[in-house]
N, C-alpha and C positions, 0 to 999 in steps of 0.2 A: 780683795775678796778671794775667798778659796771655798773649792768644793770639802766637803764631807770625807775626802782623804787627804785634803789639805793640799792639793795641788790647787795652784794659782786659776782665777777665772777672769780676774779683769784688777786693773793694778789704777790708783790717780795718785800722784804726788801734790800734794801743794802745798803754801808757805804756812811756816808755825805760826803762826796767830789765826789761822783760820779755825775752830774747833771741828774736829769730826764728822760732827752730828750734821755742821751746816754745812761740809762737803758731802754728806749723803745724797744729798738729792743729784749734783754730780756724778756720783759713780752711779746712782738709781738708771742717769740717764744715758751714762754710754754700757751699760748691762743691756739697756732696752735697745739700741744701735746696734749691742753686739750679738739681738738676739738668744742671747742667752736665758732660758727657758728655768726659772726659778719660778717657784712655789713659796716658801719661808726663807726667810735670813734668821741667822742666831746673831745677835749683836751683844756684846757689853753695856754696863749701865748707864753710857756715855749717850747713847742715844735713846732714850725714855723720854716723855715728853709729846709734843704734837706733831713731832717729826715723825712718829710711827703711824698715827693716821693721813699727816698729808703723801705721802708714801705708797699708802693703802690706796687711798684715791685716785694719785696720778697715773701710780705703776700697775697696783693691784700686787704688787708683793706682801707678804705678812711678815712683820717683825717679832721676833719671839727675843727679849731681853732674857738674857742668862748672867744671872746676879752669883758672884760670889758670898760666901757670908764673912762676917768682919768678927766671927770668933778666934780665940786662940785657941786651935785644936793643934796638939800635938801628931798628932799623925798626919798623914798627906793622902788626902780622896780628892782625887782628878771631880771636875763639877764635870758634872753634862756635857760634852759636845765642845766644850773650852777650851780642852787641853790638844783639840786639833790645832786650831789657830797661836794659842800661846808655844806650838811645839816648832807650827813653822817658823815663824820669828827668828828660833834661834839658828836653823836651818840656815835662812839668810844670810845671819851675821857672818857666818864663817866663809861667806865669800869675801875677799879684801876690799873688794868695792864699796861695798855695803856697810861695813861695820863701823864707818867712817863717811863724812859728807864730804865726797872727794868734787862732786858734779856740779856746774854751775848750772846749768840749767835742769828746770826738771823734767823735762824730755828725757834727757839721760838719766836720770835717776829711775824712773818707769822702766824705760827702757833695759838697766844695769837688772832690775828686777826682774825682768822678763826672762833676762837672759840666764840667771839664777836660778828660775822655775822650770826653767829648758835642760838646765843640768839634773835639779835634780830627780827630774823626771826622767831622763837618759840614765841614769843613774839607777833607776828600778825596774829599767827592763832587766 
C-alpha cells in the first residue's frame, strides 16, 4: 500500500493463489497495528464486492474502487489517482531483487520491498 505520492506505507507478500481481495483484510490489519491513520483506500476493480463493506465495519476505512474503462481509446489519459500506484510498480522492478522471485521466504520478499522504498525515498531528498 502507498501513500498519495506513492511512497510505500505498509507492504504483505503472500502465496499466489491467495486472491488480493482475500488478503485485504490482512493488510486492513496490520495498517491498523501500524497505526496508520487512513481515511479512504483507492483500490482496483479486484476488490468490489463485500470486501468493501466488511472493511468498512471492522477498520472504518472507505474503499473508493477506481475502475479503468475497457475502450479502445487511442490516446493515453492517466485514470484518477492509478497512475500513482501503477508508476510505482515499475519503480520496484528496477531493483534486481525484485524483478525476479529470487526469495524463498516471504519475510524477505517484504523485507527486499521495504528496502526498495528506502532508496527510493533517499533518492528524493
Amino acid at each position: 500500500m502507498v501513500d498519495k505520492n506513492g511512497f510505500l506505507l505498509a507492504v504483505m507478500v503472500s502465496v499466489a493463489n491467495v486472491h488480493d481481495s482475500k488478503a485485504a483484510l490482512l493488510l486492513m490489519m496490520k495498517l491498523r497495528y501500524l497505526l496508520i491513520p487512513l481515511e479512504v483506500i483507492l483500490a482496483d476493480g479486484g476488490y468490489r464486492g463485500k470486501i468493501i463493506d466488511e472493511i468498512k465495519i471492522k477498520f472504518n476505512y472507505i474503499i473508493q474502487i477506481v475502475m479503468r474503462s475497457d475502450k479502445k481509446v487511442k490516446e493515453f489519459k492517466p485514470i484518477h489517482k492509478r497512475w500513482i500506484i501503477e508508476r510505482t510498480f515499475p519503480w520496484f522492478n528496477n531493483d534486481r531483487r525484485l524483478c525476479r522471485n529470487y526469495e524463498l521466504l516471504m519475510e524477505s520478499s517484504e523485507n527486499m520491498v521495504k528496502l526498495s522504498a528506502i532508496k527510493l525515498l533517499l533518492n528524493k531528498i
